[in-house]
N, C-alpha and C positions, 0 to 999 in steps of 0.2 A: 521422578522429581529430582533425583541426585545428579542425575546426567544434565538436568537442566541447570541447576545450579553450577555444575561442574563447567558445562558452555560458558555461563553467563560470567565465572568470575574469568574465565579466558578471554572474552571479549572485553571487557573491562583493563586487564595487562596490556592490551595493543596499544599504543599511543593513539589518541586521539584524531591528529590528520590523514593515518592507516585506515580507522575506523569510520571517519567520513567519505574516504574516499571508497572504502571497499560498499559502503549505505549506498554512495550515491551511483556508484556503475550501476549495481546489481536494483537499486530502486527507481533510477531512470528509465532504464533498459525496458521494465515491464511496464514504466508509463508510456514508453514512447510503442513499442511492441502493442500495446493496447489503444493506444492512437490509430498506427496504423490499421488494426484489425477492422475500426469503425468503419472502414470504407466495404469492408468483405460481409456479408451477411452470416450471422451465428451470433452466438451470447457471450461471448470471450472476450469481450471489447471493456466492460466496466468492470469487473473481477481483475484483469490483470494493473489498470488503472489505480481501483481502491487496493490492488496486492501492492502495487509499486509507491502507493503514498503511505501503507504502515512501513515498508521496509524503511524506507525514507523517514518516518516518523519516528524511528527511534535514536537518530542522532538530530535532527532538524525539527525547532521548536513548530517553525512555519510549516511543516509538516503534518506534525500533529492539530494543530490548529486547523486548518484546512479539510485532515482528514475529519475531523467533528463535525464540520459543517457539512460534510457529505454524508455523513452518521444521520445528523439532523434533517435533512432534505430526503435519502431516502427511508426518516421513521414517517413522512407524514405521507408517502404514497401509499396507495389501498390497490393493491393486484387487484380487487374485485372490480373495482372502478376501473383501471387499467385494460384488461383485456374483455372488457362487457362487449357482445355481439351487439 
């Protein structure tokens, strides 16, 4: 928990347009990285997606807003209904 805190006041000292710009490489990167994946068959495709909208979500309000709606879309899917034979 110390190291976390110890991160967190670090990232807080970066000035601001550092800190959005280091969000949005590294939070784009795996939305766009998970875009492409869509086309290739495997399960890698919405994880690196919803990974690239938190990273993104902690300097961009529209971010987190967004990621919530995808919170809320996938609370109301049922796997049991989903993959029924």
């Amino acid at each position: 928990m110390k190291m976390k805190s110890e991160i967190s006041k670090g990232w807080k000292l970066l000035p601001s347009p550092i800190r959005k710009t280091i969000v949005s490489v590294f939070g784009s990167t795996f939305i766009v990285i998970g875009l492409l994946l869509s086309v290739l068959p495997g399960p890698f495709t919405i994880p690196l997606v919803i990974l690239g909208l938190l990273i993104l979500g902690i300097e961009f309000a529209w971010a987190q807003r967004t990621l919530e709606k995808v919170k809320a879309q996938g609370s109301k899917l049922n796997p049991k209904r989903l993959f029924k034979k």
